[in-house]
N, CA, C and O atoms as CSV, one atom per row, in Angstrom:
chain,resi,resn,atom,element,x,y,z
A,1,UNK,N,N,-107.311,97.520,-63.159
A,1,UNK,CA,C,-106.529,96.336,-62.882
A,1,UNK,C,C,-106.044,96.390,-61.438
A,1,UNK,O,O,-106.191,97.491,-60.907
A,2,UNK,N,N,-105.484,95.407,-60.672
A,2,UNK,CA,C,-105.262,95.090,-59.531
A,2,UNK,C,C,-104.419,95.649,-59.392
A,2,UNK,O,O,-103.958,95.832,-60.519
A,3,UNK,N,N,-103.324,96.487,-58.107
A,3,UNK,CA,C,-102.582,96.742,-58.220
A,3,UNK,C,C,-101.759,96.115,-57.809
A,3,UNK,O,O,-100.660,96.667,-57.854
A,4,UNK,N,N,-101.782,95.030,-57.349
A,4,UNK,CA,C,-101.159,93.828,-56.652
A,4,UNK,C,C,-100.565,92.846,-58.172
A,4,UNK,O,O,-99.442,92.394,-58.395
A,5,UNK,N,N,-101.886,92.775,-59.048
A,5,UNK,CA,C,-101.442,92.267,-60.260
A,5,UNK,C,C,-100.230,92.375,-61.082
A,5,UNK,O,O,-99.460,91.540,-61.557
A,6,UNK,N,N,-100.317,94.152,-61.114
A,6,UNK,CA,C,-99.585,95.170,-61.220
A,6,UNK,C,C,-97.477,94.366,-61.306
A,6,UNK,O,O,-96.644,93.906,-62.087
A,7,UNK,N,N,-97.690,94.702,-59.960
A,7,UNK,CA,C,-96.369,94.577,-59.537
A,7,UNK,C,C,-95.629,93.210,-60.168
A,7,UNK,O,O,-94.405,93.147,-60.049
A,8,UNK,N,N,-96.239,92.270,-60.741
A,8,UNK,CA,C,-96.038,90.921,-61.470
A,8,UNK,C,C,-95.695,91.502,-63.052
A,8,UNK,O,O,-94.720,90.991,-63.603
A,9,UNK,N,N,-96.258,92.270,-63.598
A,9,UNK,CA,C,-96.425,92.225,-65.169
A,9,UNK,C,C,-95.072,92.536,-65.651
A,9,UNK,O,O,-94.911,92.526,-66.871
A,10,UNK,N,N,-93.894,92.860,-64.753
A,10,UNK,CA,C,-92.607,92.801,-65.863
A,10,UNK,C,C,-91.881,90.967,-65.565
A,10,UNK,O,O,-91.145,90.326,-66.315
A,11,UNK,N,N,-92.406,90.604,-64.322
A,11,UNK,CA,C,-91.902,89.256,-64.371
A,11,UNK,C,C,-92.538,88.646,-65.728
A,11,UNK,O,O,-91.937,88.354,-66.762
A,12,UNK,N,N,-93.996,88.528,-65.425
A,12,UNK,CA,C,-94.384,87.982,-66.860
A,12,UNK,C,C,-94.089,88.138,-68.341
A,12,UNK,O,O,-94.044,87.231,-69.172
A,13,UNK,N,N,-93.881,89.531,-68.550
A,13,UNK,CA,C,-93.090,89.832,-69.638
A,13,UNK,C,C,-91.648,89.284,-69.918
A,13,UNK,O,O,-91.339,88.613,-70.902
A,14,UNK,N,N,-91.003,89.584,-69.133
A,14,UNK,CA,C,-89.978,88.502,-69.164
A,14,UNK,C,C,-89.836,87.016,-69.031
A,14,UNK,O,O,-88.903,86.356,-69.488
A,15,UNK,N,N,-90.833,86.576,-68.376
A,15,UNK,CA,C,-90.750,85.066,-68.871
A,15,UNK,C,C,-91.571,84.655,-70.273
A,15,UNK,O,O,-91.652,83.521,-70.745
A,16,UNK,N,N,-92.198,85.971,-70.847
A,16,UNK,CA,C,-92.788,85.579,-72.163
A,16,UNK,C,C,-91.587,85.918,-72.960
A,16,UNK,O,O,-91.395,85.243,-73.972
A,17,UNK,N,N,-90.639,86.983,-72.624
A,17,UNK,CA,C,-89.598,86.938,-73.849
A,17,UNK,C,C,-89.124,85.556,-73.506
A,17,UNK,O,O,-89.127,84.593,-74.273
A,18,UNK,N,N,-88.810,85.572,-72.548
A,18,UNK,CA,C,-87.249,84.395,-72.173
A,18,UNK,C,C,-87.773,82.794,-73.298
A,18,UNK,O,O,-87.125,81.995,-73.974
A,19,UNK,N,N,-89.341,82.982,-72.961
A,19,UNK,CA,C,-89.703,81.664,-73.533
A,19,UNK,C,C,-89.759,81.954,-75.044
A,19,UNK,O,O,-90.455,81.099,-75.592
A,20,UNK,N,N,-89.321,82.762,-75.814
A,20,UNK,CA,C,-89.826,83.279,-76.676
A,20,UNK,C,C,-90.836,83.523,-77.839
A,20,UNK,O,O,-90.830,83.362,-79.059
A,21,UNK,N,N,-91.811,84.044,-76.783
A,21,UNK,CA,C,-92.688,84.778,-77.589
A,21,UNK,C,C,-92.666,86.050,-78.460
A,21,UNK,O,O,-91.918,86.991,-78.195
A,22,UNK,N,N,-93.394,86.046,-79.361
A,22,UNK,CA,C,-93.367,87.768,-80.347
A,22,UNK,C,C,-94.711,88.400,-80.244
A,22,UNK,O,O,-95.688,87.998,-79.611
A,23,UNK,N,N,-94.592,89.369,-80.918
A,23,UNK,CA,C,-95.647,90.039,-80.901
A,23,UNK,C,C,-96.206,90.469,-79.778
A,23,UNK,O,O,-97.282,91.022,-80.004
A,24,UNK,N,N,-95.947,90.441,-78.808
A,24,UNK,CA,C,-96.165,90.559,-77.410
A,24,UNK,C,C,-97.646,91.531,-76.931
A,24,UNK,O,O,-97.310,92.702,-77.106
A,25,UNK,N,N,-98.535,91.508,-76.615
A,25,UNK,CA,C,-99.162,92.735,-76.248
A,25,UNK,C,C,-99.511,92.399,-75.127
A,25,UNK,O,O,-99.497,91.228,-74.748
A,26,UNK,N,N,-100.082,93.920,-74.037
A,26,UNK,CA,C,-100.015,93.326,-72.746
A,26,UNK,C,C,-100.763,94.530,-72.210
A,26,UNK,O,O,-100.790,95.716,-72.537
A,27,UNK,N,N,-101.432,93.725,-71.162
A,27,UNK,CA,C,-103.002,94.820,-70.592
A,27,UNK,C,C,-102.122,95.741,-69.819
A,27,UNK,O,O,-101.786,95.385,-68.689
A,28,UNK,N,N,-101.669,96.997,-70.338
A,28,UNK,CA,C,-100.660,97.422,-69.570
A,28,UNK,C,C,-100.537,98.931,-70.520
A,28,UNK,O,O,-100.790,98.943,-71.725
A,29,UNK,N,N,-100.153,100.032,-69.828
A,29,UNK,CA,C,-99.777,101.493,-70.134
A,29,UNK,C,C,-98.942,101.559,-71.558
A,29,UNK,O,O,-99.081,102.310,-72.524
A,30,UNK,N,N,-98.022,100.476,-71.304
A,30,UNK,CA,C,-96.479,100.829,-71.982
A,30,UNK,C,C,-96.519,99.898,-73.404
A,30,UNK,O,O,-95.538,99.902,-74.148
A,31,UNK,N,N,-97.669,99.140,-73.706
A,31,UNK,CA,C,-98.034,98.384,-74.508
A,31,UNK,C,C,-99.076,98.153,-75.232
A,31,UNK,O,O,-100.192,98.310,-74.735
A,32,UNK,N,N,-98.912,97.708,-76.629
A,32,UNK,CA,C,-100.609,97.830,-77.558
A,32,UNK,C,C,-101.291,96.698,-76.384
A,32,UNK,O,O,-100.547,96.024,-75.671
A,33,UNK,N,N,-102.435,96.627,-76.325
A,33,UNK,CA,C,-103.233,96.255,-75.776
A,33,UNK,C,C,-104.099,94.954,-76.209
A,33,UNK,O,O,-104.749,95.027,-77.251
A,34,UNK,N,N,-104.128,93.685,-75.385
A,34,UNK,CA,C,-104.710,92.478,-76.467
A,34,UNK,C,C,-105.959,92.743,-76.846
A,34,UNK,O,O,-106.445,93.833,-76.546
A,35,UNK,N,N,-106.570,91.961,-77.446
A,35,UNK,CA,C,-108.143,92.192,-77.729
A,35,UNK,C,C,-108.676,91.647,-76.696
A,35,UNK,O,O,-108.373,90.757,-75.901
A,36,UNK,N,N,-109.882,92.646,-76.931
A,36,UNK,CA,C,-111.049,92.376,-75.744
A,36,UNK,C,C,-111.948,91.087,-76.472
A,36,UNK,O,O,-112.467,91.202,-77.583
A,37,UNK,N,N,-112.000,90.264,-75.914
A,37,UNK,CA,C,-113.334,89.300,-75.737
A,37,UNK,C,C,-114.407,89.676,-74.790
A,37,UNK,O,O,-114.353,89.862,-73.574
A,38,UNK,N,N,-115.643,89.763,-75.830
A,38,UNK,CA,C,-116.822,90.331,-75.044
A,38,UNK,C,C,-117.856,88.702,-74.833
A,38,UNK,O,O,-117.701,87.625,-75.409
A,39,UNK,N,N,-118.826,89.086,-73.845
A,39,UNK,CA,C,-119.790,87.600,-73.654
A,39,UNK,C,C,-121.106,88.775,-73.622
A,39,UNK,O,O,-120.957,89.971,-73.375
A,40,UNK,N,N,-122.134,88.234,-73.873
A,40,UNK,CA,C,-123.713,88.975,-73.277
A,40,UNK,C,C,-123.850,88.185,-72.508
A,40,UNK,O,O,-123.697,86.966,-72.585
A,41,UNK,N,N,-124.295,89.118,-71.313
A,41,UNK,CA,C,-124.919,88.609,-70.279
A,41,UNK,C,C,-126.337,89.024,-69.792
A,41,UNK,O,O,-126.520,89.740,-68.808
A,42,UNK,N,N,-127.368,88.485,-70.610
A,42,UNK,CA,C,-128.517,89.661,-70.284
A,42,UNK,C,C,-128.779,90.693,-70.841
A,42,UNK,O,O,-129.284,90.595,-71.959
A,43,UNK,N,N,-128.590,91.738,-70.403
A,43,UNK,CA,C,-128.855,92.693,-71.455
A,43,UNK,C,C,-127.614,93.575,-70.836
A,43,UNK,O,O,-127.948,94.736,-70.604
A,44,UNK,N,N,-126.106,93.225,-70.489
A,44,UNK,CA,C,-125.284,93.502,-70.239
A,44,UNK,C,C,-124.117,92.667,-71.042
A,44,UNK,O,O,-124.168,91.486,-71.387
A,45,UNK,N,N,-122.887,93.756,-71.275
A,45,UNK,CA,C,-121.593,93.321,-71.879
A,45,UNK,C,C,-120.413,92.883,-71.033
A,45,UNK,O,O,-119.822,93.640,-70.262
A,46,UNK,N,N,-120.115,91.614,-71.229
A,46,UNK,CA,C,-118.584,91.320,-70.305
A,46,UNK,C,C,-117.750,91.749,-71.010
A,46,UNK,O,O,-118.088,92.207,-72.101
A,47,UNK,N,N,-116.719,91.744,-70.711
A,47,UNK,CA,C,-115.186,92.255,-71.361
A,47,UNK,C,C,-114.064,91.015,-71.021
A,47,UNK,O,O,-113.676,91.232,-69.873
A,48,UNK,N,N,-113.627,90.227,-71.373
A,48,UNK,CA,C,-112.734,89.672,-70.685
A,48,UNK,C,C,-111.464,89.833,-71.604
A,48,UNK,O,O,-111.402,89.304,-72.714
A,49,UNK,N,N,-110.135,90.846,-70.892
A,49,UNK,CA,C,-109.104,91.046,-71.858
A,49,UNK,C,C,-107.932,90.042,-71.108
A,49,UNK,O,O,-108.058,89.673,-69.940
A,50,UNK,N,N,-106.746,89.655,-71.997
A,50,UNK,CA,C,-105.840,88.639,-71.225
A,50,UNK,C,C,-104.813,89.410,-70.664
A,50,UNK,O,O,-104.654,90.481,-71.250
A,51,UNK,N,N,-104.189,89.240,-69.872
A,51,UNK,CA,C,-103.126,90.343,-69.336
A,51,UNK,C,C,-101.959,89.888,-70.410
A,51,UNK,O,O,-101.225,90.850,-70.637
A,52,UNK,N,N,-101.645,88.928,-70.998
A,52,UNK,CA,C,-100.812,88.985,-71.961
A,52,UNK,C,C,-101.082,88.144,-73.159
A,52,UNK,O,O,-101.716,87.098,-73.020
A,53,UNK,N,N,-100.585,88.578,-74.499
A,53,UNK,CA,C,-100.757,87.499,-75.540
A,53,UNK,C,C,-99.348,87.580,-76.126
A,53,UNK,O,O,-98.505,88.416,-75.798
A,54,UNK,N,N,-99.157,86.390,-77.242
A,54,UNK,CA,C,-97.391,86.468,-77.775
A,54,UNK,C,C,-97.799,85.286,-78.716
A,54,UNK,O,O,-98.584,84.414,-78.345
A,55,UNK,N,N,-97.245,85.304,-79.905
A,55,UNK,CA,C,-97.094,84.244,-81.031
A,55,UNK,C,C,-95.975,83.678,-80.621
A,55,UNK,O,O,-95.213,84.408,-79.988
A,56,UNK,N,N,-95.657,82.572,-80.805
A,56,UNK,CA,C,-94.560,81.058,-80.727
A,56,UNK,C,C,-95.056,80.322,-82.088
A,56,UNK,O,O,-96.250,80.128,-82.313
A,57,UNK,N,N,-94.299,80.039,-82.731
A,57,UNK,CA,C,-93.910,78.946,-83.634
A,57,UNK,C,C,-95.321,79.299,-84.439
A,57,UNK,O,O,-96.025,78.338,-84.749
A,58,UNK,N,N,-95.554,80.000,-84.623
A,58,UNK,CA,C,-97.406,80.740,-85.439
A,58,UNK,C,C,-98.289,80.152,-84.987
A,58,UNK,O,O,-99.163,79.686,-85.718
A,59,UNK,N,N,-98.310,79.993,-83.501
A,59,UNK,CA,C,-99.188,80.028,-83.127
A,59,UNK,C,C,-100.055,81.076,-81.883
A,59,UNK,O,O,-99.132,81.215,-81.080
A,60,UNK,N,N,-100.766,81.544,-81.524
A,60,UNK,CA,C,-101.243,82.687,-80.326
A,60,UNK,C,C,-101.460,82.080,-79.340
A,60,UNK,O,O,-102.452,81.358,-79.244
A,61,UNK,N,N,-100.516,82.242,-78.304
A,61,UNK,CA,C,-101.151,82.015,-76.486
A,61,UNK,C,C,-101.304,82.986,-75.747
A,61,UNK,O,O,-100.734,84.067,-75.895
A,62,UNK,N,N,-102.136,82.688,-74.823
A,62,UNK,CA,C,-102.697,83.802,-73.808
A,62,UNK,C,C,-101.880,83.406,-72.507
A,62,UNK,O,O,-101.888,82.304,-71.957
A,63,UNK,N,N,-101.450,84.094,-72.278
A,63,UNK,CA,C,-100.809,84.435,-70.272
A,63,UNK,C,C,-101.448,85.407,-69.491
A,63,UNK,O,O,-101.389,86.616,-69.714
A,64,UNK,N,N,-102.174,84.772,-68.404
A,64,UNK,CA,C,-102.192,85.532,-67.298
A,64,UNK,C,C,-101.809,85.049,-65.782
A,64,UNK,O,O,-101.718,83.968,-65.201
A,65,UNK,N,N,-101.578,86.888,-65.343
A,65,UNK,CA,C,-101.408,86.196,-63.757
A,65,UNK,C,C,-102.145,85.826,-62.848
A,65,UNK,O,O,-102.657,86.755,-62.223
A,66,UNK,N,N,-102.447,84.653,-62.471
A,66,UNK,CA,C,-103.361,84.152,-61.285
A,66,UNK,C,C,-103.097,84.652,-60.271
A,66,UNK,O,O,-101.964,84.625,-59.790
A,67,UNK,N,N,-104.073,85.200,-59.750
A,67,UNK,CA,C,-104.030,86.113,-58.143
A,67,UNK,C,C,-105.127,85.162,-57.718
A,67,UNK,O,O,-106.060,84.820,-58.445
A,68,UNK,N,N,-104.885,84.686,-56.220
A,68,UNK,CA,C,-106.730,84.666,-55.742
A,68,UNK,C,C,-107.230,85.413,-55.565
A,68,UNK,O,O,-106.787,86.457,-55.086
A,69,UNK,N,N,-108.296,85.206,-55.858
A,69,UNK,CA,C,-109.642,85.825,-56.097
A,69,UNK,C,C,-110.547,85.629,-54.988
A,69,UNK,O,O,-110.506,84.600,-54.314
A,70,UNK,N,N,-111.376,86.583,-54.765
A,70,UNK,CA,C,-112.809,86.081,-54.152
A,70,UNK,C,C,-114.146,85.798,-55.699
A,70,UNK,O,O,-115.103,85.024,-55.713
A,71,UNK,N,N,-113.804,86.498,-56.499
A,71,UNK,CA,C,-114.373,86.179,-57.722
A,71,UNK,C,C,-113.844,85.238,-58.232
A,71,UNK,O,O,-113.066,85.478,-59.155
A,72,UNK,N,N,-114.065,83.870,-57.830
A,72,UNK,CA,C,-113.444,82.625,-58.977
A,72,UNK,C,C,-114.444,82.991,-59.982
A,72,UNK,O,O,-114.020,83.597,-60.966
A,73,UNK,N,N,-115.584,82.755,-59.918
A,73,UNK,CA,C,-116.312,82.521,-61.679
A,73,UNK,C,C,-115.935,83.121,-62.134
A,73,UNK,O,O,-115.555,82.513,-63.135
A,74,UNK,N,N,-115.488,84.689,-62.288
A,74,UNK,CA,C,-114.453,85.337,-63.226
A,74,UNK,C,C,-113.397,84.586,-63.690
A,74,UNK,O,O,-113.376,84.276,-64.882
A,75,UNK,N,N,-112.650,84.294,-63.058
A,75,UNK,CA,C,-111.596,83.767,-63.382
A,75,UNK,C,C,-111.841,82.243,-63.849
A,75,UNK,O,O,-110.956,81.633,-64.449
A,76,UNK,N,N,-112.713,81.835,-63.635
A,76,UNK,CA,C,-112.936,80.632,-64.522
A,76,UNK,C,C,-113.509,80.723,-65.489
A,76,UNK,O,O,-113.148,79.932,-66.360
A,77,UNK,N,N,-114.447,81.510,-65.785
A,77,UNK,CA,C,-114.842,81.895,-66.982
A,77,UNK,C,C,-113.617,82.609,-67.658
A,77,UNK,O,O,-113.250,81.793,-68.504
A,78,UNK,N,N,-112.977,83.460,-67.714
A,78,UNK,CA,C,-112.370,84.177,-68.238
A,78,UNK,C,C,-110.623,82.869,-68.448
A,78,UNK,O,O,-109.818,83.207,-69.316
A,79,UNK,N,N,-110.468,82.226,-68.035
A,79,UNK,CA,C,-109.586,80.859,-68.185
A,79,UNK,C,C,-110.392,79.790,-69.292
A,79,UNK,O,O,-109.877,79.169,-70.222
A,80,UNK,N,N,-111.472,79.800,-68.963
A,80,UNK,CA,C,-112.322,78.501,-69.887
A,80,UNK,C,C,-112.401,79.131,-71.287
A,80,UNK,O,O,-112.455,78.485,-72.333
A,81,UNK,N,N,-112.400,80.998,-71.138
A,81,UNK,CA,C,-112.388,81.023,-72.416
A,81,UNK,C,C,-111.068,81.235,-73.450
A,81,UNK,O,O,-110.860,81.054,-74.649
A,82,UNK,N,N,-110.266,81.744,-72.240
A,82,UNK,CA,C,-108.529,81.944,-73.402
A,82,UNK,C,C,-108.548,80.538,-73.258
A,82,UNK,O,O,-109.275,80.338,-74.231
A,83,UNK,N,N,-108.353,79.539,-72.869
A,83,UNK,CA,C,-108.194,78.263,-73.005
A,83,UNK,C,C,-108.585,77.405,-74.377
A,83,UNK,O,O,-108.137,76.509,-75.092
A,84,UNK,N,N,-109.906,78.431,-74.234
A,84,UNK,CA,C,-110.558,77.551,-75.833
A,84,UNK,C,C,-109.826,78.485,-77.317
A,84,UNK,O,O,-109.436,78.260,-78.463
A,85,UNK,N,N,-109.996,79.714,-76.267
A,85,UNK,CA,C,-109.406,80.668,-77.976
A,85,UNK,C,C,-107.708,80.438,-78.507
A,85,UNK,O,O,-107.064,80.486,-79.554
A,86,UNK,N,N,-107.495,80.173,-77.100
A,86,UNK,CA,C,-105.785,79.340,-77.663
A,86,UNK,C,C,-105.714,78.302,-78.714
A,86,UNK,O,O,-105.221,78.385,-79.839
A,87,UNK,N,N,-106.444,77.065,-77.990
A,87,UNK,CA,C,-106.579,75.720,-78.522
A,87,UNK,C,C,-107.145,76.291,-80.285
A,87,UNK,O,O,-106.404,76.297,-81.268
A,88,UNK,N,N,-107.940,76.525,-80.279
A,88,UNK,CA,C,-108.638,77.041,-81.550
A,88,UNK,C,C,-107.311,78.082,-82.960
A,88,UNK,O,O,-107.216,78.181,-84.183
A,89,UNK,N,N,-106.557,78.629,-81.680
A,89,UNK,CA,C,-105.472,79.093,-82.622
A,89,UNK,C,C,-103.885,78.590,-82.262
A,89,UNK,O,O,-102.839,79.238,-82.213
A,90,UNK,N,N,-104.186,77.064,-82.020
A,90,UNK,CA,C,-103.007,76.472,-81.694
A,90,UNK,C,C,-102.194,76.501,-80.923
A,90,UNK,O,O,-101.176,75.818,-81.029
A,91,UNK,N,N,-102.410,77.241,-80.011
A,91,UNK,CA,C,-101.378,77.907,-78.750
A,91,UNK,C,C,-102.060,77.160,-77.337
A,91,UNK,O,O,-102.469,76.014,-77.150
A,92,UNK,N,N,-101.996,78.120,-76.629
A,92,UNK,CA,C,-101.999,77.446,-74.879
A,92,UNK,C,C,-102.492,78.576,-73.936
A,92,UNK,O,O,-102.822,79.726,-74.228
A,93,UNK,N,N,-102.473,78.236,-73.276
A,93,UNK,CA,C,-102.939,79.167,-71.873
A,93,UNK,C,C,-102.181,78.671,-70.892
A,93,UNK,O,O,-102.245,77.520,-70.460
A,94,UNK,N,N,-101.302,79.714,-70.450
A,94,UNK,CA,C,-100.412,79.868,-69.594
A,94,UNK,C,C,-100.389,80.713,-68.434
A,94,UNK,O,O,-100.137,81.912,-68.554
A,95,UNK,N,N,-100.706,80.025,-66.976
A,95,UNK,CA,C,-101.094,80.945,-65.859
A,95,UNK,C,C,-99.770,80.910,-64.990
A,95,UNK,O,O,-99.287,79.959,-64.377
A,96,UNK,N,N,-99.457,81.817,-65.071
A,96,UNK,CA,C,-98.144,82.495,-63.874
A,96,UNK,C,C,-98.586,82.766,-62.962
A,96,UNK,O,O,-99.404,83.685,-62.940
A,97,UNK,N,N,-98.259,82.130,-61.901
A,97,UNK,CA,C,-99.100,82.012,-60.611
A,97,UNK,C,C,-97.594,82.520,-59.465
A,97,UNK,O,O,-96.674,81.717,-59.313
A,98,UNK,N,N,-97.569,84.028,-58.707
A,98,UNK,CA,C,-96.804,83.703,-58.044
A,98,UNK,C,C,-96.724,83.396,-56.522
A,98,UNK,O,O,-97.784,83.246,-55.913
A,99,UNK,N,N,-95.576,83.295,-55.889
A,99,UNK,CA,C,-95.472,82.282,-55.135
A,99,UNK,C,C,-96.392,82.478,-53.756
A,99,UNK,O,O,-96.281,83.418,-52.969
A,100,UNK,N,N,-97.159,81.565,-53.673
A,100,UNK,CA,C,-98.416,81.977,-52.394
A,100,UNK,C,C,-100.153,81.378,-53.409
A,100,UNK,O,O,-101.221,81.055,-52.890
A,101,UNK,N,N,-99.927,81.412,-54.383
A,101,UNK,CA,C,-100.837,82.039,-55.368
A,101,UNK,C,C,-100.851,80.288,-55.997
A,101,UNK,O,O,-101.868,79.908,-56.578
A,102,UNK,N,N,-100.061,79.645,-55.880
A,102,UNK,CA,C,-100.440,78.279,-57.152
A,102,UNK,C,C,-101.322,77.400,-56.787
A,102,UNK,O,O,-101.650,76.475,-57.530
A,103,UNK,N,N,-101.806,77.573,-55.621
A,103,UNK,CA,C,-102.504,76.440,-54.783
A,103,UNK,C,C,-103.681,76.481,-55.370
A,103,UNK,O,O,-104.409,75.507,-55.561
A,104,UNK,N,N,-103.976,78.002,-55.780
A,104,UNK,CA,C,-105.127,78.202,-56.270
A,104,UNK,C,C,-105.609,78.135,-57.283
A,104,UNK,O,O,-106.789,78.046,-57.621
A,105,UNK,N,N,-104.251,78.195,-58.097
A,105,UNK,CA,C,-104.428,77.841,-59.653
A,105,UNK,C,C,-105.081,76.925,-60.344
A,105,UNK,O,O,-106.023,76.885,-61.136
A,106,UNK,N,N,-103.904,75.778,-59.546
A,106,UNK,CA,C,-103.986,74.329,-60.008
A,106,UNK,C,C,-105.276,73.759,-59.061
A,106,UNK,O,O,-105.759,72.692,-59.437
A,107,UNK,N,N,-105.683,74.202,-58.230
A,107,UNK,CA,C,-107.466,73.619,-57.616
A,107,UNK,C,C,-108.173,74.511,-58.676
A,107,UNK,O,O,-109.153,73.874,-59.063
A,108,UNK,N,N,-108.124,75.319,-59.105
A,108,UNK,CA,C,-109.345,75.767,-60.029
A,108,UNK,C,C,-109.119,75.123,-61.640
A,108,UNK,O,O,-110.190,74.935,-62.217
A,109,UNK,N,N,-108.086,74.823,-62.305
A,109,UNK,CA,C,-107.859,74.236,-62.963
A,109,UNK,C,C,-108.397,72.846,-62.861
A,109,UNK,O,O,-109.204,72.565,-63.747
A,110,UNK,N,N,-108.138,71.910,-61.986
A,110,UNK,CA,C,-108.545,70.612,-61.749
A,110,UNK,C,C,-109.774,70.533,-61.581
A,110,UNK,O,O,-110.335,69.623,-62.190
A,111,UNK,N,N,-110.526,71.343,-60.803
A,111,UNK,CA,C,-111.426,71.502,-60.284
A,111,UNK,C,C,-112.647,71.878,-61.827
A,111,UNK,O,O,-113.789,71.454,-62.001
A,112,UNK,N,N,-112.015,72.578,-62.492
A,112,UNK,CA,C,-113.088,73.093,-63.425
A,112,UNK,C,C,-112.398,72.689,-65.460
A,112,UNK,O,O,-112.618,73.154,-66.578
A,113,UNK,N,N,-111.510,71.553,-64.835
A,113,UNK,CA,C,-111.101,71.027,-66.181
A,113,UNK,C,C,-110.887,72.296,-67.316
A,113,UNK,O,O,-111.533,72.557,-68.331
A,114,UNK,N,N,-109.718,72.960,-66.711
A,114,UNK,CA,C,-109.558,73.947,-67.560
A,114,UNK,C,C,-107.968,73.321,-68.069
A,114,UNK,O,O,-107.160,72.779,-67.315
A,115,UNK,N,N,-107.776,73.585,-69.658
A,115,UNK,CA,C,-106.780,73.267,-69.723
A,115,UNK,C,C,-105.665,74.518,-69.893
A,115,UNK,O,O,-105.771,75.504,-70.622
A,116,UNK,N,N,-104.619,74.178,-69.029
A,116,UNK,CA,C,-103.440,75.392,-68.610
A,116,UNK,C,C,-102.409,74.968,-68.368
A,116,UNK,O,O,-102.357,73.768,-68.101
A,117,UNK,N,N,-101.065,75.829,-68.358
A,117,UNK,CA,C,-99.892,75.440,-67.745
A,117,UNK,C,C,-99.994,75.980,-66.555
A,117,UNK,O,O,-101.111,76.493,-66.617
A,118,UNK,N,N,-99.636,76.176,-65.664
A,118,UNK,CA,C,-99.546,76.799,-64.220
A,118,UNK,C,C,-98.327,76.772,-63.975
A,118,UNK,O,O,-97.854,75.696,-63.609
A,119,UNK,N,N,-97.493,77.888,-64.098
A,119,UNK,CA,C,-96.273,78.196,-63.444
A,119,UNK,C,C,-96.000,78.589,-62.809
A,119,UNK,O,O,-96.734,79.576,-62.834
A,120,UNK,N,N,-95.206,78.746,-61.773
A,120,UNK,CA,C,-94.435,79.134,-60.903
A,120,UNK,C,C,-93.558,80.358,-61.024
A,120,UNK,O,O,-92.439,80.196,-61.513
A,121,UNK,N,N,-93.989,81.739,-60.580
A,121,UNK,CA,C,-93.183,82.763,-60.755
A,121,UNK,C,C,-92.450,83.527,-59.728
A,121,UNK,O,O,-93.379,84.317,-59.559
A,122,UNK,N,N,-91.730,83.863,-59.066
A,122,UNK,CA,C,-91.114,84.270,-57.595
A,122,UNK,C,C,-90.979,86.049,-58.070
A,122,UNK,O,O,-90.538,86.871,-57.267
């Protein structure tokens, strides 16, 4: 993981309690770990894990933090798909974008009709 990413994951945790989420798991040392979503690619395996998941009202959403990237198709692929696995289990996809970082969010979002919240994290 990034280590830049890194330095974000207790903000995010805390804005997943504050909003309150349960069950919390989080791509992270100190925490069970979400599930991996795999894709074939060829005769190769993707992995795409969410940096956070949390139940609300019974339903599962995925949070991650948007960093730019020089790899967008990662990140659009890996958005197009918590996006769908949310919707499918009633929840959302929620990108914490912090500050420097949203410009990029919300153009790849628009840009690739992904559906997300994009927040604002300092």
């Amino acid at each position: 993981m990034l280590q830049e990413k890194e330095a974000y994951f207790d903000k995010a945790l805390k804005w997943a309690e504050r909003k309150g989420f349960s069950d919390i798991k989080a791509n992270q040392d100190d925490y069970e770990a979400p599930k991996a979503y795999m894709r074939q690619k060829g005769n190769e395996e993707e992995a795409f894990v969410p940096d956070l998941s949390g139940r609300k009202l019974g339903s599962k959403s995925f949070i991650e933090i948007a960093l730019k990237s020089d790899n967008m198709r990662r990140a659009v692929t890996k958005w197009k798909l918590l996006s769908t696995l949310a919707a499918m289990k009633r929840g959302k996809l929620y990108l914490l974008a912090p500050h420097g970082h949203r410009k990029f969010a919300d153009d790849l979002v628009k840009t690739h009709n992904i559906s997300a919240n994009v927040i604002s994290i300092r």
